[in-house]
N, C-alpha and C positions, 0 to 999 in steps of 0.2 A: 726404354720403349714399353717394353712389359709395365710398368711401376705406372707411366703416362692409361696404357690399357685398362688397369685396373680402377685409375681414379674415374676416367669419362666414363667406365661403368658403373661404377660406383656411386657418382654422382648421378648418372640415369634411375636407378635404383631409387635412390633417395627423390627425386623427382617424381616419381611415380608412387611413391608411397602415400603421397599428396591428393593423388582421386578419393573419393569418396568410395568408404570402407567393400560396399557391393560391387561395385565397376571394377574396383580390384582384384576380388576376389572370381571376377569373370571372366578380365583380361590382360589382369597384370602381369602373367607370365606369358603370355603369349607375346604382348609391347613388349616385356622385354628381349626376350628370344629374336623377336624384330630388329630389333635397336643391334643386340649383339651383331645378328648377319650383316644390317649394313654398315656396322662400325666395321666390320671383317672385310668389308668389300672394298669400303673405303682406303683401308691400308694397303689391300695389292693394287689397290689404284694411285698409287703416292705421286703421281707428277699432276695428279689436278688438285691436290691439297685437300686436305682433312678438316681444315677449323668449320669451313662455311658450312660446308652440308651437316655435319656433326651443330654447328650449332641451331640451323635451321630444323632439325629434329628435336632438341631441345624447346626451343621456339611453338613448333606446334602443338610438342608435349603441354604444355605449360599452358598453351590457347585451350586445349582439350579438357584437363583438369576446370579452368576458371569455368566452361561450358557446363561441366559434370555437375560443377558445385552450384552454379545457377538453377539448372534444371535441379536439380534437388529439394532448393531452397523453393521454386516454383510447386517443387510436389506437395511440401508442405512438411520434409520430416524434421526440419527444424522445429517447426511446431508442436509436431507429436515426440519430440525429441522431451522437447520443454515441459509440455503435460505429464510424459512420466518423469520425471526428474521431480515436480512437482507433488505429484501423487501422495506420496509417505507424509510431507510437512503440511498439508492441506487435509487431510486424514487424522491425524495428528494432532494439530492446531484446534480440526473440528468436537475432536473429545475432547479436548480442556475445556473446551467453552460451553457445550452443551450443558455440564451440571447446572453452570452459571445463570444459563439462560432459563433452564427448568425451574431453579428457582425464584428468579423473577417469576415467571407464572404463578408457580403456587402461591407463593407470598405478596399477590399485588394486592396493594391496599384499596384500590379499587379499577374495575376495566374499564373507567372512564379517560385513565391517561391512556395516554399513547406509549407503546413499547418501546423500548429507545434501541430500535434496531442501529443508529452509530454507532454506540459505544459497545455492541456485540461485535461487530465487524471491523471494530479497529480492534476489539480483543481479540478476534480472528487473525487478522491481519499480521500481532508484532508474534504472538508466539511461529508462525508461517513462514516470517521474515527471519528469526533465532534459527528458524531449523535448516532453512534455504543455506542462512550463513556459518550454520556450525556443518554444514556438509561436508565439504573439502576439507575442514582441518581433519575430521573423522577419517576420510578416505587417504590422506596421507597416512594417516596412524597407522588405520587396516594396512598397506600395503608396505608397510616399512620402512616410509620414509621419513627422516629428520623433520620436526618441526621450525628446527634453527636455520635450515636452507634460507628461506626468505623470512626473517625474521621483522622486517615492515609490515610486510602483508600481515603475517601473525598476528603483530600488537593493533593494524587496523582492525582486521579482524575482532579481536578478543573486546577491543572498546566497545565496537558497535554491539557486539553480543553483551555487555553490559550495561547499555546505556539500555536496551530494549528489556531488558529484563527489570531494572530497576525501572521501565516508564510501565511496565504491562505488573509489577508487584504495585506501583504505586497507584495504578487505576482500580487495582482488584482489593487495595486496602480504604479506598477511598468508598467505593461501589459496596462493599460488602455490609454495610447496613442496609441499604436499598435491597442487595438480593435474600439477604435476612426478611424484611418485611416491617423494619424498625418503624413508626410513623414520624411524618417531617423529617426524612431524608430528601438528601437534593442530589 
């Protein structure tokens, strides 16, 4: 009975860890404390049975969280979630390419071409894309976790992070006459 007690709280617990990190932090111990009392009440009440009402608590719970995370998603901090996550490899991405672009200016052969804002921007783009993906292998490392856990992910991973880098070295070994100022580059 005890060991029964411990898991439907247990498992309430774990339900509730599932709201969004602020809601929790506002009324997580108080739903639970909730949840405790009428699970308590329910037991000296045992001739009208425990499963229903215990699960129809479950049930709202559950309805409440998917509300929390809509309204969330509606506020928008997914978004802002995203921007700073972003932040360092967009920051990052933008000092590699700057020198590149600088010297295209100084060394254009003349201002009558057009600046080939593409090929900045996908320069932009693959270092941006390397740093987004080398995120997570870093942040397991930081926190000490195995690399070998999901060793799939990994070796996707490590491809893509070399496929991008051998396509962003072969554009900057192809381009580096042009940003030179060599004449008859294309």
């Amino acid at each position: 009975m005890i060991y029964e007690q411990n898991t439907v709280r247990t498992l309430y617990k774990k339900l509730l860890a599932l709201y969004p990190h602020r809601f929790k932090e506002r009324l997580g111990e108080s739903m639970e404390q909730t949840f405790n009392d009428l699970y308590r009440e329910q037991i000296r009440q045992t001739d009208r049975g425990m499963f229903g009402p215990i699960l129809w608590l479950f049930f709202e719970t559950a309805i409440g969280i998917f509300r929390e995370r809509l309204l969330l998603i509606s506020e928008g901090d997914i978004m802002q979630a995203i921007l700073i996550n972003l932040k360092a490899p967009v920051l990052i991405s933008s000092i590699l390419v700057i020198p590149f672009m600088v010297m295209e200016v100084v060394n254009r052969r003349s201002f009558n071409e057009g600046f080939p804002i593409p090929l900045f921007v996908f320069m932009w783009v693959l270092p941006m894309l390397f740093i987004v993906t080398l995120m997570p292998i870093v942040r397991n490392v930081r926190t000490g976790n195995s690399l070998i856990v999901r060793p799939v992910s990994l070796l996707i991973r490590v491809v893509i992070l070399v496929f991008i880098a051998w396509m962003w070295t072969s554009i900057l070994i192809d381009q580096m006459p042009c940003f030179l100022g060599i004449p008859n580059c294309d």
